[in-house]
Short mmCIF file of the C-alpha atoms (twelve columns), coordinates in Angstrom:
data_MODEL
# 
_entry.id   MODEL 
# 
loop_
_atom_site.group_PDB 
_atom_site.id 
_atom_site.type_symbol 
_atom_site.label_atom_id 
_atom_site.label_alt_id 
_atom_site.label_comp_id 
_atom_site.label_asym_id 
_atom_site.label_seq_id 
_atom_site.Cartn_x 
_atom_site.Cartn_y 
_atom_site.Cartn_z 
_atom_site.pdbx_PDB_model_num 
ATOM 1   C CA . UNK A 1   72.261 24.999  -27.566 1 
ATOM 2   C CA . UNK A 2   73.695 23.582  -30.797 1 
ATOM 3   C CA . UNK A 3   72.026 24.826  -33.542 1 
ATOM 4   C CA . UNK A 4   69.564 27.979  -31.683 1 
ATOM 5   C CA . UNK A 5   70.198 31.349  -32.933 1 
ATOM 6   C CA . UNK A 6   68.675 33.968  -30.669 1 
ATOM 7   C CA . UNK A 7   67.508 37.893  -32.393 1 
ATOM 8   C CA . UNK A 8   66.646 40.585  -30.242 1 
ATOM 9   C CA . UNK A 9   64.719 43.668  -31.553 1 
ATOM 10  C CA . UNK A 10  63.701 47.251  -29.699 1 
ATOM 11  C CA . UNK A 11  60.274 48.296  -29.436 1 
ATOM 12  C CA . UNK A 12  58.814 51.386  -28.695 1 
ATOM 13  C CA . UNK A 13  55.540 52.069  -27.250 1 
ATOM 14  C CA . UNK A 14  54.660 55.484  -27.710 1 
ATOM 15  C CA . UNK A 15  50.896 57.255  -26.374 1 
ATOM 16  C CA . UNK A 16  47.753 56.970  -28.614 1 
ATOM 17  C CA . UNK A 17  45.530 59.820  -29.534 1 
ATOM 18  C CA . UNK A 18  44.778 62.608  -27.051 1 
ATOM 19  C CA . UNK A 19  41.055 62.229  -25.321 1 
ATOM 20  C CA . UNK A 20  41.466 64.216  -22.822 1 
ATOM 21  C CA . UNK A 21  42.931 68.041  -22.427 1 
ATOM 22  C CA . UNK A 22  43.750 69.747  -19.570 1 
ATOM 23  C CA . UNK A 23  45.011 73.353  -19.273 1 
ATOM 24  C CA . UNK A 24  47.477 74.825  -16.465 1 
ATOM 25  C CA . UNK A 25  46.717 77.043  -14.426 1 
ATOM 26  C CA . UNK A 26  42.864 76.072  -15.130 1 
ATOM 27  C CA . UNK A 27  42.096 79.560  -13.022 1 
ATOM 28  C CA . UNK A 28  43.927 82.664  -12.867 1 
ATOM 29  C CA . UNK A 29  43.206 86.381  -12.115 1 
ATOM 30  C CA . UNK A 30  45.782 88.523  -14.274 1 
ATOM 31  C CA . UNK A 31  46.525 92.365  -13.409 1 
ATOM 32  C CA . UNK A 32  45.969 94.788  -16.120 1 
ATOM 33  C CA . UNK A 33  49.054 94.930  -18.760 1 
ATOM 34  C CA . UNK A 34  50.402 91.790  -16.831 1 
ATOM 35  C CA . UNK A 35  50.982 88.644  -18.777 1 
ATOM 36  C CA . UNK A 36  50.660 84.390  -17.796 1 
ATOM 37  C CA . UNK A 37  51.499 81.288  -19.376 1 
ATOM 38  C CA . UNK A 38  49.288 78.728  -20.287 1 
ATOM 39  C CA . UNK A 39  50.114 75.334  -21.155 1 
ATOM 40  C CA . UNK A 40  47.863 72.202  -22.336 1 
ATOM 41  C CA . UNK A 41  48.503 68.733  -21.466 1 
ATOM 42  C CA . UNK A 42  46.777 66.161  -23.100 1 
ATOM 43  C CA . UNK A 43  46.277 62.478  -22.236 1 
ATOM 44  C CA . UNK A 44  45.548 59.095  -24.665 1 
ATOM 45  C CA . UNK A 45  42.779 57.052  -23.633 1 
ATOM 46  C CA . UNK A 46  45.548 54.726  -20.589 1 
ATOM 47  C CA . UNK A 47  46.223 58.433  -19.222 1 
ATOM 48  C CA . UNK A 48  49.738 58.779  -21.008 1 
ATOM 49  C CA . UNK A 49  50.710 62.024  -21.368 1 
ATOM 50  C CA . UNK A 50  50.885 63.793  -24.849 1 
ATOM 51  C CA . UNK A 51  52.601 66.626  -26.110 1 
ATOM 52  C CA . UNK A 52  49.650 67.803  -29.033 1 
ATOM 53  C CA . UNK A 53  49.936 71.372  -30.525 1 
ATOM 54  C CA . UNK A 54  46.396 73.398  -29.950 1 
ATOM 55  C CA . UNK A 55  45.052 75.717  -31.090 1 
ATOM 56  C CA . UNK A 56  43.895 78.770  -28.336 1 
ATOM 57  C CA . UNK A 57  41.396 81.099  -28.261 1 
ATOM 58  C CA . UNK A 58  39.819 83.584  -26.037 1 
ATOM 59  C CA . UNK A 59  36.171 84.920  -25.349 1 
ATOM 60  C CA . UNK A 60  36.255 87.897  -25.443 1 
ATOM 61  C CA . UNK A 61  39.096 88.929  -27.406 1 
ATOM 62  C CA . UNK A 62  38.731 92.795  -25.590 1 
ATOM 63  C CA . UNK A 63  40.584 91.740  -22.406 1 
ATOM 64  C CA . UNK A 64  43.756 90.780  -24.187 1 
ATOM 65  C CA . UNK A 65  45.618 88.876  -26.387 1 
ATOM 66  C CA . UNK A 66  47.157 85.551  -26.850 1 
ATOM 67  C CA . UNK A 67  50.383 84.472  -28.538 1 
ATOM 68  C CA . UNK A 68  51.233 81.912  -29.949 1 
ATOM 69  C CA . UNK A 69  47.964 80.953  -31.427 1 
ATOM 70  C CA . UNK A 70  48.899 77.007  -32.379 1 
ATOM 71  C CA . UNK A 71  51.800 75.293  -29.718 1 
ATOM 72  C CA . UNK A 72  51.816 73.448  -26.496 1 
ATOM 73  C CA . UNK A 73  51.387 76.834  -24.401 1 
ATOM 74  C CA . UNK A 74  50.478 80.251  -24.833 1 
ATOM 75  C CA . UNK A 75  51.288 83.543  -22.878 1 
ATOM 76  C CA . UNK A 76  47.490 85.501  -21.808 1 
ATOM 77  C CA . UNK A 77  48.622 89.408  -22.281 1 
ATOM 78  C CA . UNK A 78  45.956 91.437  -20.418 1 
ATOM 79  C CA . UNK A 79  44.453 94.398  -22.184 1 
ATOM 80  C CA . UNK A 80  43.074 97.553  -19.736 1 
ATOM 81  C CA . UNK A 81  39.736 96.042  -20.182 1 
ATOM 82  C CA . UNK A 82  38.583 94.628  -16.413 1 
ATOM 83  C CA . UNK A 83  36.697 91.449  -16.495 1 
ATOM 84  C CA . UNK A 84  36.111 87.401  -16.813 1 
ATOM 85  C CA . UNK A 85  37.114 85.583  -19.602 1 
ATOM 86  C CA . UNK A 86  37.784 82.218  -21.241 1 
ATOM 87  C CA . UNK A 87  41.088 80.590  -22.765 1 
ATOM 88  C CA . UNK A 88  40.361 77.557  -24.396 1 
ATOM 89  C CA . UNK A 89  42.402 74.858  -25.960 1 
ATOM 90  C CA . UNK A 90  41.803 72.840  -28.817 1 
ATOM 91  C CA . UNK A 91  44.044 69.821  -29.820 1 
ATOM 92  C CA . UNK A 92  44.641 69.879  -34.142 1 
ATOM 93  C CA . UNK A 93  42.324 66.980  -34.492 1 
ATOM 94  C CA . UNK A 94  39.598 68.200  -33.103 1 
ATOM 95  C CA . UNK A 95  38.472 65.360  -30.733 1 
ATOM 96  C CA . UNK A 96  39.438 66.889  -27.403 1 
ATOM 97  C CA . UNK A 97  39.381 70.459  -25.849 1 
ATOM 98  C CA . UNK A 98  39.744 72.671  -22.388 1 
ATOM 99  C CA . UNK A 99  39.173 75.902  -21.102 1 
ATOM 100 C CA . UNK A 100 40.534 78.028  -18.249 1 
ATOM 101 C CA . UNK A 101 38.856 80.754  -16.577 1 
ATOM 102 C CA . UNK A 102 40.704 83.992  -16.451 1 
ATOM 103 C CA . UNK A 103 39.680 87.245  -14.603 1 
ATOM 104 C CA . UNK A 104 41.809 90.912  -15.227 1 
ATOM 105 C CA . UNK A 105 41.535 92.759  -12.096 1 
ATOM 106 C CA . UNK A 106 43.090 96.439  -11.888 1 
ATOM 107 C CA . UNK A 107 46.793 97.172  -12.124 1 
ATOM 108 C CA . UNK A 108 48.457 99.368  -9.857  1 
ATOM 109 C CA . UNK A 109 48.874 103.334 -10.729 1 
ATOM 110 C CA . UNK A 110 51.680 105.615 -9.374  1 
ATOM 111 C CA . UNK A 111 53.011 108.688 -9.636  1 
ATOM 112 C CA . UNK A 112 56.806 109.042 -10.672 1 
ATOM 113 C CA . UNK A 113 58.908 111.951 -9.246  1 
ATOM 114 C CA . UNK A 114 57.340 115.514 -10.192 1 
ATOM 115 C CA . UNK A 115 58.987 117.971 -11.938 1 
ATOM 116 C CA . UNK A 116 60.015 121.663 -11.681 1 
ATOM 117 C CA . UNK A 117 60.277 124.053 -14.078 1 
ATOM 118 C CA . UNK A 118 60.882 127.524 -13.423 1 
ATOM 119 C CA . UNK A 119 59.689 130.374 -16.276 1 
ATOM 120 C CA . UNK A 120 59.641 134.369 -15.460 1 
ATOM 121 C CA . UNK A 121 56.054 134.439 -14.830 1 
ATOM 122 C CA . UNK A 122 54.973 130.844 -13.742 1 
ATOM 123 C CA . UNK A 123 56.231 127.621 -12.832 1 
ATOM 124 C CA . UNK A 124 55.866 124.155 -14.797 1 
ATOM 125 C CA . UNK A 125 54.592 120.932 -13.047 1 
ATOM 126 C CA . UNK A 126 54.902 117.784 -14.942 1 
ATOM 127 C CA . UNK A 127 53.383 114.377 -13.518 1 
ATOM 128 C CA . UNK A 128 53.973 111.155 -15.074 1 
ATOM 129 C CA . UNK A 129 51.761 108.200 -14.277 1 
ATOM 130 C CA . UNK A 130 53.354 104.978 -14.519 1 
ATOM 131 C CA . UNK A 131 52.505 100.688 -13.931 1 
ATOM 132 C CA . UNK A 132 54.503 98.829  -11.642 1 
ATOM 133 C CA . UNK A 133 56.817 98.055  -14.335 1 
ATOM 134 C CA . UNK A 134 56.929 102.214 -14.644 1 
ATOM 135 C CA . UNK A 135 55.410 101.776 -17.959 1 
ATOM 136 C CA . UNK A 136 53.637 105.077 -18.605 1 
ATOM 137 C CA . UNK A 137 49.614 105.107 -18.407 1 
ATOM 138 C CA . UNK A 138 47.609 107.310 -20.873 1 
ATOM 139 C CA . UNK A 139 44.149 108.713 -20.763 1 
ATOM 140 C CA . UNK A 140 44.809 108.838 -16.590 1 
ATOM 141 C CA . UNK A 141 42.620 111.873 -15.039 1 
ATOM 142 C CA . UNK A 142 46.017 113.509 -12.189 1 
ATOM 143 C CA . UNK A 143 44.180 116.499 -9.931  1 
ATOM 144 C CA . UNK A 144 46.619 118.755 -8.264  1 
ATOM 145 C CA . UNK A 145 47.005 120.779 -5.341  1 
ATOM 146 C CA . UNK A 146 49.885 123.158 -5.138  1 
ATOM 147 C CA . UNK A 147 50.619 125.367 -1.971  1 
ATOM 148 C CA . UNK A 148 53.498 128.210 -2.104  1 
ATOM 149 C CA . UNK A 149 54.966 128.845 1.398   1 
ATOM 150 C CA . UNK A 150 52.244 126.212 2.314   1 
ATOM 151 C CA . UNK A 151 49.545 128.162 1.403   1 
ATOM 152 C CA . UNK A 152 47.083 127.290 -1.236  1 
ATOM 153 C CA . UNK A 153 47.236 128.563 -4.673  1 
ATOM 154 C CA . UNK A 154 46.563 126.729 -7.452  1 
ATOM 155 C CA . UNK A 155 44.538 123.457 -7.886  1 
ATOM 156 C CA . UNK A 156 43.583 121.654 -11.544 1 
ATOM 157 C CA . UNK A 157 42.874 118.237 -13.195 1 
ATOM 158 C CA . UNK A 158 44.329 117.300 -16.850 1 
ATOM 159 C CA . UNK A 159 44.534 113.599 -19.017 1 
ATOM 160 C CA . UNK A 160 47.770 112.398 -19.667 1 
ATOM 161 C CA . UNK A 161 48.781 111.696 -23.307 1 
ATOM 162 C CA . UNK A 162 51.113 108.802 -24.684 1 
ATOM 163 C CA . UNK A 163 53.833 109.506 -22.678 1 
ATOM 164 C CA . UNK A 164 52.010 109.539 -19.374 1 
ATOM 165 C CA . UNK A 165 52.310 113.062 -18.124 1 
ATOM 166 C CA . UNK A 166 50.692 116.048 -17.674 1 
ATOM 167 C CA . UNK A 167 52.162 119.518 -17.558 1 
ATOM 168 C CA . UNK A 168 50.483 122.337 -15.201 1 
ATOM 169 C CA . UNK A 169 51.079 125.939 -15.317 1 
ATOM 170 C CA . UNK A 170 50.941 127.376 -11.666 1 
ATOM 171 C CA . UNK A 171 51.201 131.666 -12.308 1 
ATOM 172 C CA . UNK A 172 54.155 132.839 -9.891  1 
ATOM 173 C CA . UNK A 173 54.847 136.360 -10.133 1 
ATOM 174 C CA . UNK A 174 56.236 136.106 -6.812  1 
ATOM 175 C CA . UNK A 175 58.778 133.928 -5.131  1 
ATOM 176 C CA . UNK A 176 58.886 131.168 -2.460  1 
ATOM 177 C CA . UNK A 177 58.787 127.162 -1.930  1 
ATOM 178 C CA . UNK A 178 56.257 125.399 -3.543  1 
ATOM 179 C CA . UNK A 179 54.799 121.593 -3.377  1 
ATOM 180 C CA . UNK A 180 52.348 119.597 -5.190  1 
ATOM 181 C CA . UNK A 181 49.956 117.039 -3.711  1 
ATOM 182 C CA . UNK A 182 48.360 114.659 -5.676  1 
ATOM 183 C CA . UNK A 183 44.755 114.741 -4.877  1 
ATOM 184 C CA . UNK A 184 43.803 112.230 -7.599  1 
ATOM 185 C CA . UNK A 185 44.669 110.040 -10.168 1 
ATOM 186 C CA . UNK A 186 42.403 107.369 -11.923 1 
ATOM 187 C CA . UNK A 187 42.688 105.637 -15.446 1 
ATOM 188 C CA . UNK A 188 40.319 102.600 -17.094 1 
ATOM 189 C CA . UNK A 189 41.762 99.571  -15.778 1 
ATOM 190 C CA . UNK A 190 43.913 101.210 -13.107 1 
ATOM 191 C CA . UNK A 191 43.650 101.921 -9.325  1 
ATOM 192 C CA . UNK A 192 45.841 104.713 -7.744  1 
ATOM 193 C CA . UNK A 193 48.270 103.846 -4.175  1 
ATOM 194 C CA . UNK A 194 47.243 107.064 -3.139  1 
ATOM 195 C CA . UNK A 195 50.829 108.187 -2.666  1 
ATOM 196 C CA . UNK A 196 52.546 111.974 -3.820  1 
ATOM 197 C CA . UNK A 197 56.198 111.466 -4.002  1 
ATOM 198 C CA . UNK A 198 58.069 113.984 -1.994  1 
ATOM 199 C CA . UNK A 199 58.819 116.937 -3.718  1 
ATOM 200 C CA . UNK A 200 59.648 120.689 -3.249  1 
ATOM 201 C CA . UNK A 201 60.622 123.730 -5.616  1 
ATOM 202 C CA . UNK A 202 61.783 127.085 -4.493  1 
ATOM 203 C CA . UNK A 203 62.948 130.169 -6.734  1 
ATOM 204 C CA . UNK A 204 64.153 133.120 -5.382  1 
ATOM 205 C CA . UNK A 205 61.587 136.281 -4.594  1 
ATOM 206 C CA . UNK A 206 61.996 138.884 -6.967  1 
ATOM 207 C CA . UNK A 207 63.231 142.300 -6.112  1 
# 
C-alpha cells in the first residue's frame, strides 16, 4: 500500500547450555594395545544437540591412555594391563558430565616365522612374538621343543627383550633336519593361538 515500507531481518536460534552429556560407545571391551574413539554429545535443556569441548579422564590411568585430553572425542589406547575401567566426560563448565564403561580383555600372541642359523658346533633358533598388528611383544615367556631327524634333543624356555625374540642355542655336532615346536608362549596381557609356524632346517652331516 501507499505509504508501507516492509524490513525483513534473519534470526538465528542457536542451542542453550549443555544439561545433559552423553558418551558414544557408552560400553566397550578394548583388546590389549588396541585403540577406540570416544565422542561426547551434549544436549541444552529442549534436547538440541551441542558440540561442547570436555574434558576426559580415566580411572585407573594403568589400563591406558587417552588423547586428546580437552575436544569433542578422544581415542582410549589400551595399556597391557587387563581390566574394567571408566572414561568420563566433563563439559568446560562444569554443569554436566558422563562416563563409559570400558573393559581390556587379552590381545592375541603369535609366533612369526623361526629362524635358522647354522654355526660349526650348534645351531641358532630365533622366535619373535608379535600382536596382530605384528608389533613385537616383550617380557613373553616362548618354551621350545626341537627334534633332529624327529627325534628329541633339545628343549628350553627364555623372555623376549624389546624386540620380541628370543635366540636358542641347540649343540649340533652332528648333522641332519631339525624343527622347532612351540610348546609355549605367554606374556601379561596376552593369550597365545597355540600355533608353530612351519619350519625346517637341515645342514649337511659332517665327514
Amino acid at each position: 500500500a501507499v505509504g508501507v515500507t516492509v524490513g525483513t531481518q534473519t534470526v538465528t536460534v542457536i542451542a542453550g547450555p549443555v544439561v545433559t552429556l552423553a558418551l558414544t560407545p557408552a560400553a566397550a571391551t578394548v583388546a590389549a594395545r588396541a585403540s577406540l574413539r570416544f565422542t561426547a554429545t551434549g544436549r541444552d535443556a529442549f534436547g538440541n544437540s551441542v558440540q561442547a569441548p570436555a574434558a576426559w579422564s580415566l580411572t585407573p590411568r594403568s589400563i591406558g591412555t587417552l588423547a586428546p585430553l580437552t575436544a569433542t572425542a578422544t581415542t582410549f589406547t589400551a595399556r597391557r594391563v587387563l581390566g574394567p575401567g571408566t572414561v568420563t566426560a566433563t563439559v568446560s563448565t562444569g554443569t554436566a558430565s558422563a562416563t563409559a564403561a570400558l573393559t581390556v580383555t587379552p590381545g592375541r600372541l603369535r609366533i612369526g616365522a623361526i629362524r635358522f642359523q647354522g654355526l660349526k658346533r650348534a645351531v641358532l633358533i630365533t622366535t619373535t612374538a608379535v600382536d596382530v598388528r605384528r608389533r613385537p611383544i616383550s617380557g613373553a615367556l616362548v618354551g621350545v621343543l626341537v627334534k633332529r631327524a624327529g627325534r628329541r634333543v633339545f628343549t628350553a624356555r627364555a623372555t623376549t627383550g624389546p624386540a620380541g625374540k628370543t635366540v636358542f642355542r641347540v649343540p649340533a655336532v652332528k648333522g641332519g633336519c631339525f624343527t622347532t615346536t612351540i610348546r609355549r608362549a605367554s606374556a601379561a596381557g596376552f593369550l597365545w593361538d597355540g600355533r608353530t609356524p612351519r619350519n625346517r632346517y637341515c645342514r649337511p652331516r659332517r665327514r
